[in-house]
N, C-alpha and C positions, 0 to 999 in steps of 0.2 A: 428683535430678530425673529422672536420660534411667532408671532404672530404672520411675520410675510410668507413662512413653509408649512403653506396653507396649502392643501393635495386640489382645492380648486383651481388654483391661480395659473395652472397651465392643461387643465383638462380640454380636447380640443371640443370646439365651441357647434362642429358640422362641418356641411362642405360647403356652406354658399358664399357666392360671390365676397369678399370685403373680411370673411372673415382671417383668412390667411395672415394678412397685418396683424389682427390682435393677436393670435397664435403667437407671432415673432415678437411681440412686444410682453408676451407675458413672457416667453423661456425666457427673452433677454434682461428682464425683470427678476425670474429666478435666477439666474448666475450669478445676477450683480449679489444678490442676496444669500446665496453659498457660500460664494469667493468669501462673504465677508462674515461667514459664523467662523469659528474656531472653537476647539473642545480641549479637556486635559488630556492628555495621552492618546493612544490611536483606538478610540473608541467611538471614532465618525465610520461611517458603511454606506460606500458607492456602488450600488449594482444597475446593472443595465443587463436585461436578458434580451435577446435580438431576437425577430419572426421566425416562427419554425422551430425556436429551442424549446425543450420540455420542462414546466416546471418540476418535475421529479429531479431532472439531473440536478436542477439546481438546489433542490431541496437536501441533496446528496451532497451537494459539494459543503451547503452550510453546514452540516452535520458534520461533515470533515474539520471545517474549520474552527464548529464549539470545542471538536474534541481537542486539538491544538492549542486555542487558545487558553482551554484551563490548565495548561501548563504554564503561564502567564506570572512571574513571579512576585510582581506589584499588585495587593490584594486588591485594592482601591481599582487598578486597572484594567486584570482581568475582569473583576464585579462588573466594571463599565463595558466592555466588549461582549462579555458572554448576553447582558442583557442584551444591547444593539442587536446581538444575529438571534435572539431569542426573540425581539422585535420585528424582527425581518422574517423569520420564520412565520410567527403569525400572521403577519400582514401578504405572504404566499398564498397563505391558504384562503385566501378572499378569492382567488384566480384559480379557475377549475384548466385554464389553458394558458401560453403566454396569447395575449394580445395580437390582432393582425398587425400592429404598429412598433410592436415589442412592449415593454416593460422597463419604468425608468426605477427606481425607489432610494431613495437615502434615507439614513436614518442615526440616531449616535445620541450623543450626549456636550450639549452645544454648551458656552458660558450665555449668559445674558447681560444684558449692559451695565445690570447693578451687579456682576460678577459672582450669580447664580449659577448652578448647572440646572436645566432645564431637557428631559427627554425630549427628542421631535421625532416622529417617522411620517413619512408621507409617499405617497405612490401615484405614478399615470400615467397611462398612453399616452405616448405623443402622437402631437397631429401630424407626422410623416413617421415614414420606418426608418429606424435608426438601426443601422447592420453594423452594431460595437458589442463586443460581447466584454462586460465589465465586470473584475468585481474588487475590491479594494477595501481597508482598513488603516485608515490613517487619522491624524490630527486636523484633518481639514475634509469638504466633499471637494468631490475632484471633479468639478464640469466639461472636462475639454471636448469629450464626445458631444457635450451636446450642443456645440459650435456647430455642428452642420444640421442643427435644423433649423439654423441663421441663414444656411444658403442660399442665395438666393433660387426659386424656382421660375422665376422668370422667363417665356420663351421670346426668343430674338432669330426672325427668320432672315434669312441671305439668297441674295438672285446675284447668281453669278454669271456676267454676260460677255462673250466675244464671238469673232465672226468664224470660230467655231460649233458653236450651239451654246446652252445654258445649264446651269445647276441649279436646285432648290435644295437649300438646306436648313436647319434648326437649330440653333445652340441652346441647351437648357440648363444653366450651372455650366458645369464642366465638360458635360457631353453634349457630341457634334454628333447630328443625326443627318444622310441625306437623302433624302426625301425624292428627290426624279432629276434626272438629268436627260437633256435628247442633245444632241448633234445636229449642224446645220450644214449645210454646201451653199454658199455665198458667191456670186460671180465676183473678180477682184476688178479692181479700176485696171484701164490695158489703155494703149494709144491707138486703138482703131480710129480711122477717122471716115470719112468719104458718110454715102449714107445712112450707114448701121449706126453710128457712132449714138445720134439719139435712140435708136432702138434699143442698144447696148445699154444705153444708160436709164432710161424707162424700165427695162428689165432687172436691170438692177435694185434700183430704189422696190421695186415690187416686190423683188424678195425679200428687202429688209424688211421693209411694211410687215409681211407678213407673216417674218420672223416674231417680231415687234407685239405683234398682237395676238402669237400663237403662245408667245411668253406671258401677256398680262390676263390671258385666260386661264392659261394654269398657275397662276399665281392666284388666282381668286381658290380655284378647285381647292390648292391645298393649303392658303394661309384665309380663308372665310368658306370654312367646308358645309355649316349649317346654313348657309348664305345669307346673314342674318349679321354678326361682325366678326371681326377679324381675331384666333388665338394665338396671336402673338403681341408682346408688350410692344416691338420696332420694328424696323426691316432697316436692312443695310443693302443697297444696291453699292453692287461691286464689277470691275468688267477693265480691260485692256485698250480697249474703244470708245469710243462715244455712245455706242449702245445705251449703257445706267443712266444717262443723259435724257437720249431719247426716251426711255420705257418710263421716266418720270414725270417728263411733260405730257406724254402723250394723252391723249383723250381719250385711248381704249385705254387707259391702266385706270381698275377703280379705284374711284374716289376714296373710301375708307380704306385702303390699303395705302395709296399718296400719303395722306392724313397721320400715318404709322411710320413712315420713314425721316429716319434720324440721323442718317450719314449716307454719306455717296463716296466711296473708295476707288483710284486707282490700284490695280493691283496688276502685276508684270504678266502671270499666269491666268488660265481659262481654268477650268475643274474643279477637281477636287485640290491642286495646289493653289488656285486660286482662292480656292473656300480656307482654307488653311491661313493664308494672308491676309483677305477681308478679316477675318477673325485679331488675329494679332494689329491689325492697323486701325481698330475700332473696340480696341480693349479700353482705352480708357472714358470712351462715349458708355460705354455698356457699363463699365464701373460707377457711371455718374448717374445711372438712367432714374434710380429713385431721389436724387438728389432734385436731379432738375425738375423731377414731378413736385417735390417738396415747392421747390423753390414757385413754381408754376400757379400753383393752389395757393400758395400766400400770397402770392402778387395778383392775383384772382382778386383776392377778398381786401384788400390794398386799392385798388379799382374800385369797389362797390363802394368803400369808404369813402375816395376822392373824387367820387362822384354825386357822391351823396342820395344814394338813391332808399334810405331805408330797409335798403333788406340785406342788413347786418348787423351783428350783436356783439359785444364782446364783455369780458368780465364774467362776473362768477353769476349775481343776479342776475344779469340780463340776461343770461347764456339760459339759465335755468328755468324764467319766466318766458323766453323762446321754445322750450322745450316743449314746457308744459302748454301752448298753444299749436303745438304741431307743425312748427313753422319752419324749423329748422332744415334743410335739405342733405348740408353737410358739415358735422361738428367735425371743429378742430382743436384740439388740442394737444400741446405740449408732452411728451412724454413723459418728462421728468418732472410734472406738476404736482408739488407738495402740499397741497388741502387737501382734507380731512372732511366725511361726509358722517355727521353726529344725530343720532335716535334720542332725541331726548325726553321728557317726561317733565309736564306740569305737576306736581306733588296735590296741588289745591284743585287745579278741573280736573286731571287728569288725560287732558287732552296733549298729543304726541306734537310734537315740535322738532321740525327737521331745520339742520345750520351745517352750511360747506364754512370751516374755517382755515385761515391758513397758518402754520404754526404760531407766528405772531399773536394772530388774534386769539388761538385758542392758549394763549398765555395768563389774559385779559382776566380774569375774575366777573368781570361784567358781562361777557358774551354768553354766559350762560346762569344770566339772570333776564325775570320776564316780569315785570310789573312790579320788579322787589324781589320775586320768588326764585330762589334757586331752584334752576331743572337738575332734574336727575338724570344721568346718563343712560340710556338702556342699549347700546352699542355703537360701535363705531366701524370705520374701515377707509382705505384711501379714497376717494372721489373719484381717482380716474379708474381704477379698478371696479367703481362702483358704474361708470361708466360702459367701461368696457361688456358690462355684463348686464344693462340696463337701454344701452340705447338704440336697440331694433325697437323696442316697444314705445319709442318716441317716435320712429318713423323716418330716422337719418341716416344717415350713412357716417362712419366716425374716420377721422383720418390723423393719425398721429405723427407729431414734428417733432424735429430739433431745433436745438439753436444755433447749428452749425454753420448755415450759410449767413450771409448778412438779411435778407430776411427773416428767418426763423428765429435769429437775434433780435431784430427790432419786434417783434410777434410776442415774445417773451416779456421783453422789458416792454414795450409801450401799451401793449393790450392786455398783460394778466397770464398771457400762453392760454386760452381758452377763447373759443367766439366761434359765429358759425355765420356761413351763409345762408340765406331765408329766402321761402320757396313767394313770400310775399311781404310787402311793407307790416312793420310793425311799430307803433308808437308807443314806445319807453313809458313814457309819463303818466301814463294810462294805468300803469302795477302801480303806483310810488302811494305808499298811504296817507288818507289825507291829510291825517294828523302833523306827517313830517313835511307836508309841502313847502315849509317855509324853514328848513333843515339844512343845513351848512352841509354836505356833501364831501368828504375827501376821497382819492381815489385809491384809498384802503377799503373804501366800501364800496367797492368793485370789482374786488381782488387784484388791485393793479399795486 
């Protein structure tokens, strides 16, 4: 347990593209790994200080709280808590400010699996601001603040069309932002007839026309403002009319903004109640939006398989000897992948031997023998966290799944939950050493 509250394992990583997902995948890594220490007594310590607080105040209120707790009449207990905010205290004073992001820190006196007590304290910015102001002493750390920097941040833009004019709005999480709205005067269908009636109706279509295209212009200005691609994950065309219809076919709406759209809504109202509607009639499109990427990106690389086009790897070797050739474009893997990436040491050359195992394997007594020789361990750590914080310098992009869909299930069980697509063919057999060429194979030595 006190090896996963590790003050790395959610420090954020920067701001560029892709990294946001590791971010999410490490807090949600740390939670699972909180929820699941436990201490004697209430000598665990959840603080979170939010942007703009002082560390003085809080340095004040700890000082409040040593003085309290040595009135603590379980010796063993008080000892345990006065230490933790004596803990917490010190690890303040690393911070001359709080953080632009705030300040998370827990800290206490955890058991361990052989039913040890082990000190932990650990500290870090999150990669968003978190506006919880925490501070807590109990038998357990208490995560639930930091459930919202699970949120998603995702933006999902809305064109809301009737043959009153249009809306442009944002939803980000929770909040609705709108962005421009104009009014239109539309001539209505009438029974003129004689010889205006095609005039009538020429004039008509004209104005929608260029209703039509006065709306797919400003939809570029404000959802592709760099003109370069689009900052939104969807778009939701919503409208009373056939409008959302039209503006989707049409040949003035650009192309990368089409490309982006994920639903098409009737909705009763134009405006802003119309924005209000699109939203609720497209909640569960939006709740699904990472799912279906998920689902999308497996059935990608499912494709590449059944077509057999070599530029695909999967398993633990292959994955790795893709790596190490540069080849890889974008690693997938499993989030909850349990191999172990091992530093080991030859005792006789001295030469360093690195092995991804999976619990199984690293059970084996033989996986960590080399010629006869026992290796010596010289560290270890998870592989996908080793991952995580290793594979810009391979030159990929890393995408992390579940196995929640029925994809991400079969990715799991048939592939190992690891494999990448490749920016070029690569031939397997070409690593395999020669020695083993004539070597019976199972698909444990593949990580499958």
């Amino acid at each position: 347990m006190a090896e996963v509250l590790d003050r790395s394992a959610v420090v954020s990583t920067g701001d560029e593209e892709g990294d946001h997902a590791i971010n999410v995948w490490r807090v949600k890594k740390l939670i699972k790994a909180l929820e699941a220490a436990r201490g004697n007594g209430t000598s665990m310590i959840s603080l979170i200080v939010p942007p703009r607080d002082q560390i003085s105040r809080v340095n004040r209120m700890l000082a409040d709280e040593y003085g309290t707790a040595s009135n603590i009449k379980s010796r063993v207990n008080r000892q345990s808590v006065l230490a933790a905010i004596t803990s917490t205290q010190q690890r303040l004073k690393l911070y001359s400010r709080v953080p632009d992001n705030g300040l998370v820190i827990y800290c206490g006196t955890i058991m361990t699996d052989d039913n040890k007590e082990k000190q932990v304290t650990f500290d870090f910015e999150p990669f968003k601001a978190i506006n919880t102001s925490l501070y807590l002493c109990d038998n357990k750390f208490h995560t639930e603040a930091l459930g919202s920097l699970l949120e998603s941040d995702e933006k999902f833009g809305f064109i809301v069309m009737d043959g009153n004019g249009v809306l442009f709005g944002l939803l980000t999480g929770n909040t609705r932002t709108i962005l421009h709205k104009f009014g239109v005067d539309l001539p209505k269908k009438h029974g003129r007839g004689g010889q205006s009636a095609l005039r009538f109706a020429r004039l008509r279509m004209e104005k929608r026309h260029n209703f039509v295209r006065k709306v797919a212009e400003f939809a570029v200005q404000l959802y592709v403002p760099d003109g370069q691609r689009p900052n939104v994950t969807g778009l939701i065309l919503a409208g009373s009319a056939d409008f959302k219809n039209e503006l989707s076919t049409s040949e003035m709406f650009d192309q990368r903004l089409r490309a982006k759209i994920i639903k098409i809504v009737d909705v009763s109202y134009g405006g802003e109640n119309g924005f209000n509607q699109a939203i609720d009639l497209s909640a569960e499109t939006l709740g699904n939006v990472k799912f279906i990427q998920e689902k999308r990106l497996i059935q990608r690389y499912f494709d590449e398989i059944s077509k057999d086009t070599n530029k695909f790897c999967f398993g633990i070797e292959d994955t790795i000897n893709a790596l190490d050739q540069g080849a890889v474009a974008t690693l997938i893997v499993w989030e909850n992948l349990a191999h172990e990436r091992y530093v080991l040491q030859n005792a006789q050359t001295g030469q360093e031997v690195i092995k991804v195992l999976s619990p199984e394997q690293a059970k084996d007594p033989s996986a960590f023998l080399e010629n006869g020789t026992e290796l010596e361990s010289r560290s270890s750590e998870p592989f996908v966290d080793w991952l995580a914080d290793n594979y810009k310098s391979f030159g990929t992009s890393l995408e992390f799944v579940t196995n929640r869909s029925q994809e991400g299930a079969q990715f799991v069980r048939g592939f190992g939950g690891i494999g990448g697509l490749l920016r070029y063919e690569l031939n397997f057999e070409h690593f395999a050493e020669p020695e083993d060429d004539d070597a019976d194979y199972s698909e444990s030595d593949f990580g499958l």
